[in-house]
C-alpha positions in Angstrom: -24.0 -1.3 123.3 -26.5 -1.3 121.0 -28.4 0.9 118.9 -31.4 0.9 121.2 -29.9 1.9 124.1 -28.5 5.7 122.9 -29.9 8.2 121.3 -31.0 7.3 117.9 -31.7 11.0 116.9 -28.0 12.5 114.8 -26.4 15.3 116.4 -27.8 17.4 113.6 -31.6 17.3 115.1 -30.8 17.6 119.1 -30.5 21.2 119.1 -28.2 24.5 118.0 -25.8 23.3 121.1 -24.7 20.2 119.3 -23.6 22.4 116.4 -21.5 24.8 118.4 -18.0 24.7 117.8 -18.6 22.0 115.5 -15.5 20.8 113.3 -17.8 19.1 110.2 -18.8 22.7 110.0 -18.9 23.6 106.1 -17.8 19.7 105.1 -21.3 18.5 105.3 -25.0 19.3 104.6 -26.2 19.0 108.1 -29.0 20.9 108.1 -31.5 21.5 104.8 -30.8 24.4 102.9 -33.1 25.8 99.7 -30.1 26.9 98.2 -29.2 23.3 97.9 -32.1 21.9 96.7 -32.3 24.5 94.4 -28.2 23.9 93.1 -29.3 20.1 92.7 -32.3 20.0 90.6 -30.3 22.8 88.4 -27.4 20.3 88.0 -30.2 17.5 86.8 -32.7 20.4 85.0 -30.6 20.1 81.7 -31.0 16.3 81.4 -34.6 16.6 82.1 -35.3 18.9 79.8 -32.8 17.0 76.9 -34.9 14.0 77.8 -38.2 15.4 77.7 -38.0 17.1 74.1 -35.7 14.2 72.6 -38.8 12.1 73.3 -41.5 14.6 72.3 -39.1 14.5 69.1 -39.6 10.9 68.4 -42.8 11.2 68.8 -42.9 9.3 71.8 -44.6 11.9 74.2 -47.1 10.2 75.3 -44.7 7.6 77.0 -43.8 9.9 78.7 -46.5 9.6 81.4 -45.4 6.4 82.4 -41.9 8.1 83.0 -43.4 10.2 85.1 -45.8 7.3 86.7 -41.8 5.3 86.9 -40.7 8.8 88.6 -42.9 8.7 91.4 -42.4 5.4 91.8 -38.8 5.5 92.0 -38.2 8.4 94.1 -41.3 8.2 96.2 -41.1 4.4 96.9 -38.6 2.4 95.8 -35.3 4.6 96.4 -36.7 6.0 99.4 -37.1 2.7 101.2 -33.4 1.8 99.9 -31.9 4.3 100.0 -33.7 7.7 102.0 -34.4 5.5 105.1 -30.4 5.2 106.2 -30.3 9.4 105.8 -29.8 10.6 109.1 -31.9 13.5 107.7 -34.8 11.0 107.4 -34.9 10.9 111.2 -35.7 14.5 111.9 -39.4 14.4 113.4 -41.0 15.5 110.4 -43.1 13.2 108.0 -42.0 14.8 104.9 -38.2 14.8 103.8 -36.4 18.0 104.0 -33.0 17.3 102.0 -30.9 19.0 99.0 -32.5 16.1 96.7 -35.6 14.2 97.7 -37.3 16.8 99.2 -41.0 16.7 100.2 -41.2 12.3 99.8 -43.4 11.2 102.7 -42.0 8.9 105.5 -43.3 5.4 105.1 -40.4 3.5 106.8 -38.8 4.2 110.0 -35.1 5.2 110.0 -32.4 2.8 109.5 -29.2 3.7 110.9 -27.2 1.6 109.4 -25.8 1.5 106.2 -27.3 0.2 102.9 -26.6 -3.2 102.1 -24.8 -4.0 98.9 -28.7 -5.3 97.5 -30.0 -2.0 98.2 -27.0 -0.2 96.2 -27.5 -2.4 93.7 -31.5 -1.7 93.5 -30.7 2.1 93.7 -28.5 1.9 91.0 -30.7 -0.3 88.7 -33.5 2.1 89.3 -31.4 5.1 88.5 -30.6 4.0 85.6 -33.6 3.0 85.0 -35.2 6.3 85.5 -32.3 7.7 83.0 -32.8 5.1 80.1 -36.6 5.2 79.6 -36.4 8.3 77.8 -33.4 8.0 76.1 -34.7 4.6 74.9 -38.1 6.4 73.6 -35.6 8.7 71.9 -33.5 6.2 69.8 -36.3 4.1 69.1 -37.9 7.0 66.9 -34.1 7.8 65.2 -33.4 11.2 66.6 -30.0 10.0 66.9 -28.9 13.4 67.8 -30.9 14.0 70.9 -30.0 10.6 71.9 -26.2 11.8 72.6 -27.4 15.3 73.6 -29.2 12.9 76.7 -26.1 10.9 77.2 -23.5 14.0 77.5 -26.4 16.5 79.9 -26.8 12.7 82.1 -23.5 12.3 82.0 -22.5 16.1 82.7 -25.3 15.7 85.4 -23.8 12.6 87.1 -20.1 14.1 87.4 -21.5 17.9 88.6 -23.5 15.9 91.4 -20.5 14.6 92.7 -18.3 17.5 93.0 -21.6 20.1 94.3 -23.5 17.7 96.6 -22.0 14.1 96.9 -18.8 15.5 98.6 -20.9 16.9 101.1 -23.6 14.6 101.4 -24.9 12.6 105.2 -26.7 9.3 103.3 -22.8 8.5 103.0 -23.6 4.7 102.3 -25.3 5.4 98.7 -23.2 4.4 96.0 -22.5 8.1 94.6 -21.3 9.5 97.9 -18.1 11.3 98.2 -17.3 12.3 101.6 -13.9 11.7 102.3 -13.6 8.6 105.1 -12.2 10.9 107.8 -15.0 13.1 108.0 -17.6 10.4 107.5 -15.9 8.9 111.2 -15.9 12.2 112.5 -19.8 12.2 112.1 -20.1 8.7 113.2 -18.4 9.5 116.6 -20.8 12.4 117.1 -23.7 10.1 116.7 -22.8 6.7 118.8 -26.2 4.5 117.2 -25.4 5.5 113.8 -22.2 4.3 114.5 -23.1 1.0 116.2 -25.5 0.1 113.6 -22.4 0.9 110.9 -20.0 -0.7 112.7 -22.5 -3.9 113.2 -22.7 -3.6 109.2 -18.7 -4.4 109.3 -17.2 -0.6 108.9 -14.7 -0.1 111.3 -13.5 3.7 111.6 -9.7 4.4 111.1 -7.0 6.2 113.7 
């Protein structure tokens, strides 16, 4: 059977029946939530604003256009085609994102059931960090040694609270941060049989 031939759209978009006695229930952001968004960008917030005045500090500021001109980029562009695209929440009929973290990036690519490749993890991860080290980089090269670490513990503090608030729960479970426990990312699957082809295609085989 292939992916073509069911419905391509996850269980999460075909209606408030599919969710009806629903075991994921609580174990995964399904559906978009503000209160999400709004718990992730609070989790990154303190490394922005480390970043940002670290920088300023240096008397780098000014460079930090082009982080912003790298920031579009990144999460706009680049990590939306290699990483967004596999989201089953990119396939809600909707040309803007609605999720806990990209919110409101515009749908260039069709959706990609399937899971990322191990180039596309690695591209996500080089552009993450990235994204992370331009400023801190701007920081050290101007001696303010001090904001320098204060960058590496709030990205670092950032990185481990993403895990345990959204990761665990997240549906793009093929990016290299994702948590979900393997039992719960096959209960999804079997709900949604072309997700689960193209994974399965991709190698993945779910357990008992």
């Amino acid at each position: 059977m292939s992916a073509e031939s069911v419905d391509v759209m996850p269980c999460n978009f075909r209606g408030q029946g599919e969710c009806v006695d629903c075991a994921l229930e609580g174990h995964l952001m399904c559906h978009h939530e503000a209160r999400d968004t709004v718990k992730f960008f609070m989790v990154a917030l303190p490394f922005m604003v480390t970043a940002t005045i670290g920088a300023i500090q240096a008397g780098y500021g000014w460079y930090l256009l082009l982080w912003l001109a790298y920031w579009l980029f990144f999460f706009f562009g680049w990590e939306a085609r290699v990483l967004c695209s596999h989201c089953p929440m990119w396939a809600e009929e909707d040309r803007v994102l609605r999720c806990h973290a990209n919110y409101g990036v515009i749908k260039f690519w069709k959706y990609r059931p399937g899971p990322m490749s191990k180039v596309e993890q690695a591209q996500f991860i080089i552009g993450a960090l990235i994204w992370l080290g331009f400023p801190l980089v701007l920081t050290l090269l101007g001696g303010e040694y001090l904001w320098v670490v204060a960058g590496l513990v709030t990205a670092t503090s950032a990185a481990y609270n993403l895990r345990v608030v959204s990761c665990g729960r997240c549906i793009n479970f093929s990016c290299p941060l994702n948590t979900v426990p393997k039992a719960v990312v096959d209960a999804y699957l079997r709900r949604n049989p072309a997700m689960r082809t193209a994974w399965e295609a991709a190698g993945y085989r779910l357990g008992d």
